[in-house]
N, C-alpha and C positions, 0 to 999 in steps of 0.2 A: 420473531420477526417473520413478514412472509417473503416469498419469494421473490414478491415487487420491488420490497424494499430495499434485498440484495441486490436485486437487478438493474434498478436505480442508483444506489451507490455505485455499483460497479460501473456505470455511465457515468457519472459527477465526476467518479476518480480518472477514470480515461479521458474524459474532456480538457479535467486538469491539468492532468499531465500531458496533453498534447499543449495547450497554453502553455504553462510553466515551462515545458520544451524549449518551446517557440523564444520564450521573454527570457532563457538564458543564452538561447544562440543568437541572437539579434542583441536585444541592450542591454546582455548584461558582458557580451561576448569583452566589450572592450574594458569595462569595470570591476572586473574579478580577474584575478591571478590565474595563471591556467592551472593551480593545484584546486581552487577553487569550483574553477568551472569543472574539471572530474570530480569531484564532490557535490554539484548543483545534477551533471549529468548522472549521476548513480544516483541519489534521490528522484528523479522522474525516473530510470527505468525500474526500481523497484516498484514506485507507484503505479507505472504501467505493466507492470505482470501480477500485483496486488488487486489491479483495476478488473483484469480477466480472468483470477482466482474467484474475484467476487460474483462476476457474471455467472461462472462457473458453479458456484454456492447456490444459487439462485435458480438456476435451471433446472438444477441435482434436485433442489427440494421442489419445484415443479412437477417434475417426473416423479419422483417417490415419496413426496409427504415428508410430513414431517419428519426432523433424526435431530438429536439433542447435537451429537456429534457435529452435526454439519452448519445448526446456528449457531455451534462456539466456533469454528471453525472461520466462519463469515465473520463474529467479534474480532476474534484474534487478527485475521486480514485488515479489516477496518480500521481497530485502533493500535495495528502496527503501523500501518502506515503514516496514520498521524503523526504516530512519534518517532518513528526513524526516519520518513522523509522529509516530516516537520521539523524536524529539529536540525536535519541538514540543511532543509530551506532557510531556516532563522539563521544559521551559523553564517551562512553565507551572504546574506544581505547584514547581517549585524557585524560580523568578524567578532562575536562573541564566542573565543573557541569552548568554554566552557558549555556549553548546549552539546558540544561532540561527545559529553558525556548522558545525554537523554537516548543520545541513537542505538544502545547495544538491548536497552530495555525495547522499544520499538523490533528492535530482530527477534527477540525472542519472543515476542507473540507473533511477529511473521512465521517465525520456525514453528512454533502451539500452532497457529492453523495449520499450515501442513497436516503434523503430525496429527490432528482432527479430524480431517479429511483422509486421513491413511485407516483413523479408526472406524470411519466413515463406509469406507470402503471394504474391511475386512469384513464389516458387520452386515455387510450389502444395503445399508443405509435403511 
């Protein structure tokens, strides 16, 4: 992927998440449970520091070209977030708690990019 592409996602994801923000402190403030709603609010803010992980990916391979490291690194953010914030988003408009079981696979590719960008970095990218 190039660095566009990161740097685009990582805009998509922050847009969202300041939306999704928005539409759980406002309507959904009165229709979710307040266990709920910290459940809605930790899905956006993992999104939104996923969202600036990914800007971050993007700029990295900007500056230094390519690093195998750094575009697993950008996957691993991208489709972490899908499924651990997605799957908080779903639980919590569905109240299907069984989806709280897609969110620990979602962390640990949050945690894989990390650790991507650590390898990233030792490698000097």
């Amino acid at each position: 992927m190039t660095p566009a592409f990161w740097l685009a996602l990582g805009a998509v994801y922050g847009f969202l998440g300041v939306a999704l923000g928005a539409f759980g402190a406002h309507a959904l403030k009165t229709r979710l449970s307040a266990e709920l709603l910290v459940v809605w609010k930790t899905a956006v803010e993992y999104q939104m520091y996923h969202a600036l992980a990914l800007l971050g990916v993007g700029l990295l391979l900007r500056q230094l070209g390519t690093s195998a490291p750094l575009q697993w690194a950008g996957a691993g953010f991208a489709l972490g977030v899908l499924l651990f914030s997605g799957s908080l988003y779903a639980l919590c408009l569905s109240g299907v708690r069984v989806l709280g079981a897609i969110t620990p696979f979602g962390g640990m590719l949050l945690l894989a990019g990390w650790a991507l960008l650590l390898v990233a970095a030792l490698r000097g990218a």
